[in-house]
Backbone as CSV, one residue per row, in Angstrom:
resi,resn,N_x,N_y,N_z,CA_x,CA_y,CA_z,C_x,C_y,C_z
1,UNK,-24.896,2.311,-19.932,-23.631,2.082,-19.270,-23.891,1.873,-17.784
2,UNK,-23.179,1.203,-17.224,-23.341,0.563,-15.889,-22.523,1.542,-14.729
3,UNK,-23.432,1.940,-13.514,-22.798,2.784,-12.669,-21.316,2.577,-12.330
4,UNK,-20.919,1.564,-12.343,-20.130,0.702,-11.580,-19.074,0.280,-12.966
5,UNK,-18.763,0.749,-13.544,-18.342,0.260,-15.113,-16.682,0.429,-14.597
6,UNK,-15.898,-0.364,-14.935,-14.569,0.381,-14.683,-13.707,1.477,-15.589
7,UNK,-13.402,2.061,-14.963,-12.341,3.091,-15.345,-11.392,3.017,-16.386
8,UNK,-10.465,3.800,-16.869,-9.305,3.373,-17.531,-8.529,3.303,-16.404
9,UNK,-8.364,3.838,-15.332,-7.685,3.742,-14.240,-7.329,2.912,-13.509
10,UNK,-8.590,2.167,-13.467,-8.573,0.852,-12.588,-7.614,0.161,-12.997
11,UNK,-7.138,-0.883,-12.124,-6.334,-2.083,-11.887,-6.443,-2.655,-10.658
12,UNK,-5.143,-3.832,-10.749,-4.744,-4.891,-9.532,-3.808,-4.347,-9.580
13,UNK,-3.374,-4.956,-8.025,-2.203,-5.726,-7.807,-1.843,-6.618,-7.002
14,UNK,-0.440,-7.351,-6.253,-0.726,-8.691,-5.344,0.626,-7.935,-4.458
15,UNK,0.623,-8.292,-3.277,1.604,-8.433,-2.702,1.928,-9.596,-1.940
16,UNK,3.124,-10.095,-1.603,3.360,-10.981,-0.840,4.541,-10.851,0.132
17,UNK,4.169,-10.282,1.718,4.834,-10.209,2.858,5.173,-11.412,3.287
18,UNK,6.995,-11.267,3.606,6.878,-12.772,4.801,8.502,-12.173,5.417
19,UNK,8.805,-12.558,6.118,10.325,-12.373,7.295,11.407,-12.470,6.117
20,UNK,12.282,-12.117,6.183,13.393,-12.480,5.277,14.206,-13.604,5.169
21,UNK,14.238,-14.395,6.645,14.669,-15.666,6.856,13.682,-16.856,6.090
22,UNK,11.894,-16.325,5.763,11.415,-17.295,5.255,11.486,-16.983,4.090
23,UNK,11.637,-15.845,3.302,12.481,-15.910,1.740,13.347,-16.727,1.288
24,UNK,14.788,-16.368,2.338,15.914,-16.914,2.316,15.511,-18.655,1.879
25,UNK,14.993,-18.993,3.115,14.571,-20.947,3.077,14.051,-20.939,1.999
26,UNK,12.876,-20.230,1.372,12.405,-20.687,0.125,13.168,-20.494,-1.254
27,UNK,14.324,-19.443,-1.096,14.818,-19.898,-2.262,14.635,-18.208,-2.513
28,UNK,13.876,-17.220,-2.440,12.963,-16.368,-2.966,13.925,-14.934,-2.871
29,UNK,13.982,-14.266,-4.102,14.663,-13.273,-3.963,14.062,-11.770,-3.042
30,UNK,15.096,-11.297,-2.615,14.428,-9.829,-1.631,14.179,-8.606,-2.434
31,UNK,13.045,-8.210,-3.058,12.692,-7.479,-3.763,12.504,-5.959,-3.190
32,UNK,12.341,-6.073,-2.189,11.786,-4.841,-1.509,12.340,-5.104,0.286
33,UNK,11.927,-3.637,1.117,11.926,-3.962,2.260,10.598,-3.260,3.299
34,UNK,10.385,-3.124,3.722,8.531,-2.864,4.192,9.127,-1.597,5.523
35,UNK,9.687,-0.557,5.642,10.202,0.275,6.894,9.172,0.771,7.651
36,UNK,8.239,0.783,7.371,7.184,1.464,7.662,5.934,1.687,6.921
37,UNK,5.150,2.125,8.126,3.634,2.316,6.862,2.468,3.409,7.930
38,UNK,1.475,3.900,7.798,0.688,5.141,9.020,-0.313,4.966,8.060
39,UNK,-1.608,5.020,8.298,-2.849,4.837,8.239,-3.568,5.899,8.576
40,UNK,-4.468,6.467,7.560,-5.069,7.880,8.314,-6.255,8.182,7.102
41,UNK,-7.606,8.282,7.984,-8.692,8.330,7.407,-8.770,9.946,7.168
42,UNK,-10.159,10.132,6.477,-10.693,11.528,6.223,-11.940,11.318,5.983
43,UNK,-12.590,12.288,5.998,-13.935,12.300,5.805,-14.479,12.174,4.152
44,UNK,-15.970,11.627,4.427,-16.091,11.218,2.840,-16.208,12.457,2.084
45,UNK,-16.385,13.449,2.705,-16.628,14.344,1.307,-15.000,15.486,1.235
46,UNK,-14.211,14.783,1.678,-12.743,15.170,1.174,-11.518,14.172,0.964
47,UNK,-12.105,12.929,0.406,-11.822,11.491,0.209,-10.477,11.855,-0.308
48,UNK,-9.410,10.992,-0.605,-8.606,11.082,-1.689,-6.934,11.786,-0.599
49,UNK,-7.408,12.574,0.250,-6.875,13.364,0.862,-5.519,12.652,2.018
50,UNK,-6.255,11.156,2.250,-5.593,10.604,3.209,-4.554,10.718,3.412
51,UNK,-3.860,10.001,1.805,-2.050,10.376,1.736,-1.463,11.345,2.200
52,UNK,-1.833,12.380,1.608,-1.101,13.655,2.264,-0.956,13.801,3.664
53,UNK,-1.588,13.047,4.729,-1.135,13.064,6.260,-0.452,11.824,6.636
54,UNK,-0.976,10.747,5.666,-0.683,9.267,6.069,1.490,9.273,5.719
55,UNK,1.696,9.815,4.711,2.821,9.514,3.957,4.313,10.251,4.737
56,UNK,3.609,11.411,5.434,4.631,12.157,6.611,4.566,11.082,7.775
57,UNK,3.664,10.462,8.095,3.644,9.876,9.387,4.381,8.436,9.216
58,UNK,4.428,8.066,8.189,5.021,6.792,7.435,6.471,7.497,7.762
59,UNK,6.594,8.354,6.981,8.411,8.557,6.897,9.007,9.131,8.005
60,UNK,8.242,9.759,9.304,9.035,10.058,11.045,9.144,8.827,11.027
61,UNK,8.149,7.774,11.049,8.726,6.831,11.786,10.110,5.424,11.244
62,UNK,10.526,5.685,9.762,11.635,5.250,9.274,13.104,5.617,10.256
């Protein structure tokens, strides 16, 4: 078996950002709205962890 083998976990996905006025022109329905977002690393040997600081800092700033 290969180090690198995927998961049952694994997946994709796609997103596609653009202004709402260039939705509007294209025709394209508003599925979502983007309020915010916070970015926040951790160290590798407590990986996984990010969210839990990233997801408060996302929602002060809504």
């Amino acid at each position: 078996m290969s180090g690198n083998s995927s998961q049952v976990s694994d997946g994709a996905a796609a997103v596609v950002l653009m202004k709402r006025s260039e939705a509007q022109r294209r025709g394209l329905p508003i599925l979502g709205i983007l309020r915010s977002f916070a970015v926040k690393g951790c160290p590798a040997d407590v990986m996984g962890i990010g969210p839990t600081v990233a997801i408060p800092l996302a929602l002060k700033k809504c």
